[in-house]
ZAFIRO-145142 format. One record per residue: residue in three letters; y, x, z of N, C-alpha, C, CB in turn. Coordinates in steps of 0.02 Angstrom, whole numbers, padded with zeros to 5 digits, always signed. Glycine has a CB too. Example, Ala and Ser with C-alpha at 12.3 -4.5 7.8 and 13.67 -1.06 7.14 Angstrom:
BEGIN
ALA-00284+00660+00390-00225+00615+00390-00165+00660+00390-00224+00565+00452SER-00112+00642+00354-00053+00684+00357+00002+00645+00394-00030+00704+00286
//
This chain:
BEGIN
UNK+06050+04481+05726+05994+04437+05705+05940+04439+05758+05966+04459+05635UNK+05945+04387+05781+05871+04352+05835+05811+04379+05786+05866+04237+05845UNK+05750+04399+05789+05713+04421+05779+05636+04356+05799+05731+04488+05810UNK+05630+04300+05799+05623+04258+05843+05543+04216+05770+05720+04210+05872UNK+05534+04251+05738+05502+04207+05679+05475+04254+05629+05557+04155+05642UNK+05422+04234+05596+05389+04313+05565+05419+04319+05501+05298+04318+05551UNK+05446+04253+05447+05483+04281+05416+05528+04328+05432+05503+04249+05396UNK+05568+04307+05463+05626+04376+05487+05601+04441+05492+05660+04369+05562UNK+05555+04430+05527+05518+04514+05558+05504+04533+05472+05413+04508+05627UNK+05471+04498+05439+05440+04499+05368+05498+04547+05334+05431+04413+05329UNK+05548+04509+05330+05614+04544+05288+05632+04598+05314+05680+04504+05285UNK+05634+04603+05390+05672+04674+05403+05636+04718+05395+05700+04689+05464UNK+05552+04712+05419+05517+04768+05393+05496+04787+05308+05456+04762+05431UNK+05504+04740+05282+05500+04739+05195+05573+04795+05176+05516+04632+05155UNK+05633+04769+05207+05703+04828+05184+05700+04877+05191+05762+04829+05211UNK+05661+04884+05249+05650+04960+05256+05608+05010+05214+05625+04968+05313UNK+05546+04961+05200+05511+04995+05167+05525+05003+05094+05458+04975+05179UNK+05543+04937+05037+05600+04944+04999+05640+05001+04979+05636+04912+05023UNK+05674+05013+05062+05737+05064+05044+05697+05129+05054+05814+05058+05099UNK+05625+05162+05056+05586+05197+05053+05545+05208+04995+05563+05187+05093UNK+05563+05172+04944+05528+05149+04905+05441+05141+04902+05553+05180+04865UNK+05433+05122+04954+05372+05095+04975+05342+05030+04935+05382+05080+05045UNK+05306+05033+04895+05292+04952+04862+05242+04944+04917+05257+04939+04766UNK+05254+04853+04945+05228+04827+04978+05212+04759+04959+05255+04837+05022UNK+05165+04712+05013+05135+04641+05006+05126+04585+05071+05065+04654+04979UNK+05162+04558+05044+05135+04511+05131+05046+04484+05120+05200+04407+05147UNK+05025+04488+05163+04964+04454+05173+04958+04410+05243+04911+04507+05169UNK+04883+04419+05250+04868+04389+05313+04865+04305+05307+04925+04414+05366UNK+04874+04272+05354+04899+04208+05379+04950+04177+05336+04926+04217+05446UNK+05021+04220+05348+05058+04216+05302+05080+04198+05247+05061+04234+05298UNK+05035+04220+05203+05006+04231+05119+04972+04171+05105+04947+04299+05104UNK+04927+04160+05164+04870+04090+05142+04915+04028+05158+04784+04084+05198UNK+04973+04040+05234+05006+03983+05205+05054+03971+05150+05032+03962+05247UNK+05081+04014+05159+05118+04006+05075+05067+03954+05028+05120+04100+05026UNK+05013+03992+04984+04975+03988+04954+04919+03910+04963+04957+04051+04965UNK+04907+03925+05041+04872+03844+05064+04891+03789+05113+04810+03852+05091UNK+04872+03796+05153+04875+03749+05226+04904+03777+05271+04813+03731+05260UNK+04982+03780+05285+05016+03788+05331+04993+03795+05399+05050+03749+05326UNK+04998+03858+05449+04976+03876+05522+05018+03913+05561+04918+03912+05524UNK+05041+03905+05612+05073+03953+05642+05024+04024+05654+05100+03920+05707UNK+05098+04068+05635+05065+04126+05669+05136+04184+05704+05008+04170+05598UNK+05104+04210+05738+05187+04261+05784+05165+04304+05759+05208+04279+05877UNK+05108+04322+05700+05099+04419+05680+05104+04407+05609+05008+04471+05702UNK+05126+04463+05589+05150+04484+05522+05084+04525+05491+05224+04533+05528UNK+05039+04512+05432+05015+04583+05412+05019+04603+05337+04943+04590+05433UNK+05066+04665+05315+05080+04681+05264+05053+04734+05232+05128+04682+05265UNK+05005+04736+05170+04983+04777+05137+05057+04837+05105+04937+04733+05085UNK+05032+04904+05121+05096+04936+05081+05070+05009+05067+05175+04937+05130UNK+05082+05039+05026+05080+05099+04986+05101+05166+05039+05135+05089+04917UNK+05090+05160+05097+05144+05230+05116+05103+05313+05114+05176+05216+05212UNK+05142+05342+05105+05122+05426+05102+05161+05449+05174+05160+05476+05019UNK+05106+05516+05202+05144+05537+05238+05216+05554+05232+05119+05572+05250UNK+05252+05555+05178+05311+05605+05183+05377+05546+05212+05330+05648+05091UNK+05313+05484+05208+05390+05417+05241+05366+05399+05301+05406+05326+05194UNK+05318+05451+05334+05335+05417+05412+05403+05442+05456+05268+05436+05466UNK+05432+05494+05452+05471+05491+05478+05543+05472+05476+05460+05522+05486UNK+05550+05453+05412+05607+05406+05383+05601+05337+05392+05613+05413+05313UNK+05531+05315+05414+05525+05264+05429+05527+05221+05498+05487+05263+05405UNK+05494+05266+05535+05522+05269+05621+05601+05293+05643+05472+05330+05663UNK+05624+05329+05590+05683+05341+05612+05723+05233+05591+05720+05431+05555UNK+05702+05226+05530+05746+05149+05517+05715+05107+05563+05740+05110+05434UNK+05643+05100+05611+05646+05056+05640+05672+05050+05699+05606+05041+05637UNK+05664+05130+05728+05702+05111+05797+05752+05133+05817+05674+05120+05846UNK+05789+05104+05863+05745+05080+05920+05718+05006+05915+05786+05085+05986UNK+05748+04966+05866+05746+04896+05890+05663+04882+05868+05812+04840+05848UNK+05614+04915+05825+05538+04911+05850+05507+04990+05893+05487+04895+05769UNK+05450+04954+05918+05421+05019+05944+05377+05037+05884+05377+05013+06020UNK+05365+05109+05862+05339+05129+05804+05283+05179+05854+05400+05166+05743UNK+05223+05199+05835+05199+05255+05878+05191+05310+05808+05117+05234+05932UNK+05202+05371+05801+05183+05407+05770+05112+05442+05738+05211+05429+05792UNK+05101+05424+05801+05029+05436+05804+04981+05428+05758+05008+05407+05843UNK+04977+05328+05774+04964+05270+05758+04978+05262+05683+04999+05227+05801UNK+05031+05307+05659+05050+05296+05584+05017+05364+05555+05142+05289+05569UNK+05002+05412+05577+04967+05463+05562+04898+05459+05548+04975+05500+05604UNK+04879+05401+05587+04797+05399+05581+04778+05366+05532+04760+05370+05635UNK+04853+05292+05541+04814+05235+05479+04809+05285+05425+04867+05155+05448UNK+04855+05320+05412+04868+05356+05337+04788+05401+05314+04948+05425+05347UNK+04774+05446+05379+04707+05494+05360+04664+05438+05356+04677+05558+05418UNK+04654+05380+05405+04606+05343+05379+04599+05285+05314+04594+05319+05429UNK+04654+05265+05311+04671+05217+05260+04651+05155+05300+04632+05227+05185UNK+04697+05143+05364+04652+05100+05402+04740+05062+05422+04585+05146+05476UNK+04745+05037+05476+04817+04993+05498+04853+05017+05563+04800+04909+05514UNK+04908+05031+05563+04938+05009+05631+04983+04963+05633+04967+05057+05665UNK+05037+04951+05687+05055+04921+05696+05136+04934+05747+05003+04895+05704UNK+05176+04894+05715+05246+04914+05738+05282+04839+05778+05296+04944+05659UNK+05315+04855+05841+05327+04796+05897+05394+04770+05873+05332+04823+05984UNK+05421+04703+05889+05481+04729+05893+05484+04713+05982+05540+04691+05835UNK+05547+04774+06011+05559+04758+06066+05564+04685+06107+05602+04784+06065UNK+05614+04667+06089+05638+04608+06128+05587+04529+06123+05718+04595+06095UNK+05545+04544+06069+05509+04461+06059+05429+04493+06059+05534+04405+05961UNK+05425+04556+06051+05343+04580+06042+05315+04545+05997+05296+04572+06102UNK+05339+04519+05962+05308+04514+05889+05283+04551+05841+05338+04495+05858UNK+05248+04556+05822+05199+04645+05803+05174+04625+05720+05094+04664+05875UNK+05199+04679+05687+05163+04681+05617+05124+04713+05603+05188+04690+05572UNK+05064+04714+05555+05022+04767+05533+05019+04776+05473+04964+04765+05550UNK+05023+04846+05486+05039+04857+05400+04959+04930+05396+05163+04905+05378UNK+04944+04870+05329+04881+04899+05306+04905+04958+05257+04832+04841+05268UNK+04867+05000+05258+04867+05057+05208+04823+05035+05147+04838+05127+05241UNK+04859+05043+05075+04817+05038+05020+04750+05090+05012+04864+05045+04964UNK+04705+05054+04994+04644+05093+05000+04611+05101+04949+04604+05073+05041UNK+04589+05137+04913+04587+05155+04848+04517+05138+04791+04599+05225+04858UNK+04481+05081+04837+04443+05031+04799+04474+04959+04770+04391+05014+04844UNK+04448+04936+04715+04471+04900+04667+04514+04832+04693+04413+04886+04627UNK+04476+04816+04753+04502+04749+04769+04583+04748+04803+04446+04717+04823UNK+04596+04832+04846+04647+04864+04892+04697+04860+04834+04630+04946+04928UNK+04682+04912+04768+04734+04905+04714+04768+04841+04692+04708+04927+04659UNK+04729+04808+04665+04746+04722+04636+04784+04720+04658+04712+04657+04647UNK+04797+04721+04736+04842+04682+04782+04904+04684+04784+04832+04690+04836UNK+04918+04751+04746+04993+04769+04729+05011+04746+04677+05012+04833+04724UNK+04951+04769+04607+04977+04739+04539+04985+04700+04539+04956+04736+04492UNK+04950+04638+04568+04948+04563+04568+05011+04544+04601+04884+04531+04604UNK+05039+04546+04636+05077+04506+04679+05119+04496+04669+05087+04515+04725UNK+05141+04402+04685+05180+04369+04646+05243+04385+04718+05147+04279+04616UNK+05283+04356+04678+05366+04377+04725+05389+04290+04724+05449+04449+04663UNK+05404+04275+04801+05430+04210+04817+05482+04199+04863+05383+04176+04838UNK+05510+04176+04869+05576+04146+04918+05546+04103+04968+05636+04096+04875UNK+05538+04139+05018+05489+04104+05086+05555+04044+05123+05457+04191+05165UNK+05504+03985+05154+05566+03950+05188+05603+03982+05244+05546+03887+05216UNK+05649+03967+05238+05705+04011+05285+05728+04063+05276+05691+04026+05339UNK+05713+04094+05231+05746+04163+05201+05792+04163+05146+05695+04206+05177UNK+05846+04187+05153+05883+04190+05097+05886+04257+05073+05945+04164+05106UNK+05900+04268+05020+05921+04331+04977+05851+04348+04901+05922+04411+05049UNK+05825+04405+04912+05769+04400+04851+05714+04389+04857+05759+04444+04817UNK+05681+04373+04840+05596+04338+04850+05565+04392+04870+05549+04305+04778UNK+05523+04386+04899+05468+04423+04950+05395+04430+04910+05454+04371+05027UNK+05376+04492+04912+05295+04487+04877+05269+04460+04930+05250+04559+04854UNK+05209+04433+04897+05158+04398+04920+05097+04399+04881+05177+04338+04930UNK+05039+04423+04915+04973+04409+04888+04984+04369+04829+04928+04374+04937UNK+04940+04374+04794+04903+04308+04750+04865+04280+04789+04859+04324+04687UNK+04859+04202+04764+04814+04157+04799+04738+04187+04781+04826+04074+04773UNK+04716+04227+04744+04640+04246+04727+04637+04305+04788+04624+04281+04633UNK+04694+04343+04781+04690+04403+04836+04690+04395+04925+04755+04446+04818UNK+04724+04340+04910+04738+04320+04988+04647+04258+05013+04846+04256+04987UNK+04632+04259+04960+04576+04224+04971+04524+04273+04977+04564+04176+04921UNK+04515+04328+04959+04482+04370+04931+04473+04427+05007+04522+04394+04856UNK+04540+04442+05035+04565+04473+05077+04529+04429+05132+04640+04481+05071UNK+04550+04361+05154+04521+04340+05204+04440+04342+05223+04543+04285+05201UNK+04425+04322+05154+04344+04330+05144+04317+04406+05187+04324+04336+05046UNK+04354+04455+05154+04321+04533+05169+04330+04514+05248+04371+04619+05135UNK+04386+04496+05282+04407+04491+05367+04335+04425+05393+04521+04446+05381UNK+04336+04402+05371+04276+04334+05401+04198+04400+05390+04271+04224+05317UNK+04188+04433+05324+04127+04458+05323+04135+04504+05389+04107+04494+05252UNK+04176+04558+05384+04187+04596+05427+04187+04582+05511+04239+04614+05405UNK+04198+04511+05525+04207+04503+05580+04142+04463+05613+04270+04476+05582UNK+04100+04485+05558+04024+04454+05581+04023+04367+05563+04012+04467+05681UNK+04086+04346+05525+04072+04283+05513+04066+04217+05569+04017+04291+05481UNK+04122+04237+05615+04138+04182+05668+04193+04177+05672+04118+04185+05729UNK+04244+04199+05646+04316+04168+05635+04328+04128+05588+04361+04209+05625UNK+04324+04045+05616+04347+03977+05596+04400+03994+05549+04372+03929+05655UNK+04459+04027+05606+04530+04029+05575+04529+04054+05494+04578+04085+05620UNK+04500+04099+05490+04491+04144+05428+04461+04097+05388+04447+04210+05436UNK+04407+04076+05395+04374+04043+05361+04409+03972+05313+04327+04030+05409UNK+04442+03946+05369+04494+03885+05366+04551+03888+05331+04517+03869+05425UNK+04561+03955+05316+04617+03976+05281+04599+03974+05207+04638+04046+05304UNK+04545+04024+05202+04494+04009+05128+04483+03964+05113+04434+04026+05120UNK+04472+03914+05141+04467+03819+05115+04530+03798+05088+04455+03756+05186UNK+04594+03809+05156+04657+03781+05147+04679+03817+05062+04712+03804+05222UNK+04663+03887+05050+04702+03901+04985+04654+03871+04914+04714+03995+04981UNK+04592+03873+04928+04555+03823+04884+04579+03780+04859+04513+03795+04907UNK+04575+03736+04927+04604+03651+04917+04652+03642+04871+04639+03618+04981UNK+04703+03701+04900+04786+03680+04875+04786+03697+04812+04854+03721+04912UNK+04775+03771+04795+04772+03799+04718+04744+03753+04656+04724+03863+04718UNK+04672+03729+04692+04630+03685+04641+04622+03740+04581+04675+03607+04613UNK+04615+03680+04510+04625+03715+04460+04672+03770+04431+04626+03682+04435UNK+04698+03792+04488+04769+03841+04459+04744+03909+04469+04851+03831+04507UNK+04680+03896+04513+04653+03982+04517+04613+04020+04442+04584+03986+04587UNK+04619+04071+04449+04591+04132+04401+04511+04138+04430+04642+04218+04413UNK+04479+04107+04416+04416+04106+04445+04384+04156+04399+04380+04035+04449UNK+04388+04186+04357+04363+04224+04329+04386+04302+04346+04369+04200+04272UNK+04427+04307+04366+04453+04357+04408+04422+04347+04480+04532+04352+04408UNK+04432+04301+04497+04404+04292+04572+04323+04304+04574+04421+04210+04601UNK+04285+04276+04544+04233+04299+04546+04198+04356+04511+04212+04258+04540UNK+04244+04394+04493+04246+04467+04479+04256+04504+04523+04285+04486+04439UNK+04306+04500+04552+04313+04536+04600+04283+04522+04673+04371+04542+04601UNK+04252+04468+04681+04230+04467+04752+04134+04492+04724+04249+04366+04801UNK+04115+04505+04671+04056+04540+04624+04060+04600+04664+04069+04552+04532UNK+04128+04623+04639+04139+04705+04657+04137+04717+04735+04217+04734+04629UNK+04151+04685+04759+04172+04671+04838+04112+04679+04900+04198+04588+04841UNK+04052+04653+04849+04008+04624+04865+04000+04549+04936+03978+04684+04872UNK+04065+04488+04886+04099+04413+04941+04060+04379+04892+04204+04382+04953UNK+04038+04365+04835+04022+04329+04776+03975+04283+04817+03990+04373+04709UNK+03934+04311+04880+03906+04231+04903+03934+04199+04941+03849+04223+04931UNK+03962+04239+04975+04049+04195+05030+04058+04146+04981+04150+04252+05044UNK+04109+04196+04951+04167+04151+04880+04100+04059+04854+04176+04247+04756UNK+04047+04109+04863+04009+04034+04808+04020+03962+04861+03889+04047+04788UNK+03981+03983+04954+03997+03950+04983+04050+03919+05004+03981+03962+05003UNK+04103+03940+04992+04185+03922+05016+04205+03893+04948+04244+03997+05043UNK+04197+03898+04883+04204+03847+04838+04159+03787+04834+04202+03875+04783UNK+04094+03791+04863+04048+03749+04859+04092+03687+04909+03970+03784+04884UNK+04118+03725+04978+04126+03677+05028+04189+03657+05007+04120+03699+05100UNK+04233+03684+04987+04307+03658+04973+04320+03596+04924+04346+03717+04941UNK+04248+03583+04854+04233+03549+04822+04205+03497+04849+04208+03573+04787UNK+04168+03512+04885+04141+03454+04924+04189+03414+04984+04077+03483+04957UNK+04222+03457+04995+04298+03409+05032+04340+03377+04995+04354+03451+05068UNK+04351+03403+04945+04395+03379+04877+04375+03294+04863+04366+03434+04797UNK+04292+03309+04850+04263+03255+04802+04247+03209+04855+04195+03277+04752UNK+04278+03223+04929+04241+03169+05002+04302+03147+05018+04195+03209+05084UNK+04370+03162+04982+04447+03146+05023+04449+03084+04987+04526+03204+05012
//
């Protein structure tokens, strides 16, 4: 298997973790297109549950065919922070976030719906919820000082698409807790106002 597309990368690193019993989540880019407005992207980033006792069962299943650093998986874990695993031949790189043990980090597992991404065959793939993956981008746009378009654009695109199908009462609960509730107000304000201008 060509390795050549992030679903793919998506699945092989999901089996592994799977067969670790690692519960995991796609997010990122990913998640929002699913969820909204379709974008290319060559990086993978997956929320997942791991404990030290699966890093080395886990570098042993990826390589050689990704580069894993040990290190790098040692730290995300003490910090509850991300690294990131290559694959050789296409350098296509995933990040896999460590669950972090505030309210919005949890959701992300309970919540997540399971889908059959295009081009993949076999069993459906978690994936964010559209509130989480909205929710998630928001924290990345605050965090990033609030100049990533992309991010931002993504939060519109899952707006738009969801419409009335979102849990807004959840959503604006949790971006309360978050402290996004004036993001979230602005990015529904503007998404409405694109809605009611199309």
């Amino acid at each position: 298997m060509i390795l050549d597309d992030p679903v793919l990368v998506t699945l092989k690193v999901g089996a592994v973790l799977d067969g670790l019993g690692v519960p995991w989540v796609v997010g990122g880019s990913l998640a929002s297109s699913i969820h909204g407005l379709p974008r290319s992207t060559q990086d993978v980033d997956l929320v997942a549950a791991m404990l030290r006792e699966h890093v080395a069962p886990f570098i042993e299943a990826m390589e050689p065919e990704f580069y894993v650093s040990e290190a790098a998986m040692l730290d995300a874990l003490r910090a509850r922070g991300s690294f990131n695993v290559i694959h050789q031949d296409t350098a296509m790189k995933v990040d896999l976030f460590m669950v972090r043990a505030d309210p919005l980090s949890r959701a992300q597992l309970t919540r997540r719906r399971f889908t059959t991404l295009a081009g993949a065959e076999g069993a459906p793939v978690p994936v964010l919820s559209p509130e989480d993956i909205i929710l998630q981008k928001l924290l990345w746009f605050e965090r990033g000082q609030r100049v990533s378009e992309r991010q931002w654009r993504d939060v519109l695109g899952v707006l738009k698409v969801q419409g009335d199908q979102l849990d807004l009462e959840y959503l604006t609960a949790a971006a309360d807790l978050s402290e996004l509730r004036a993001l979230l107000d602005d990015a529904l304000a503007q998404a409405r106002a694109g809605a009611s201008g199309a």
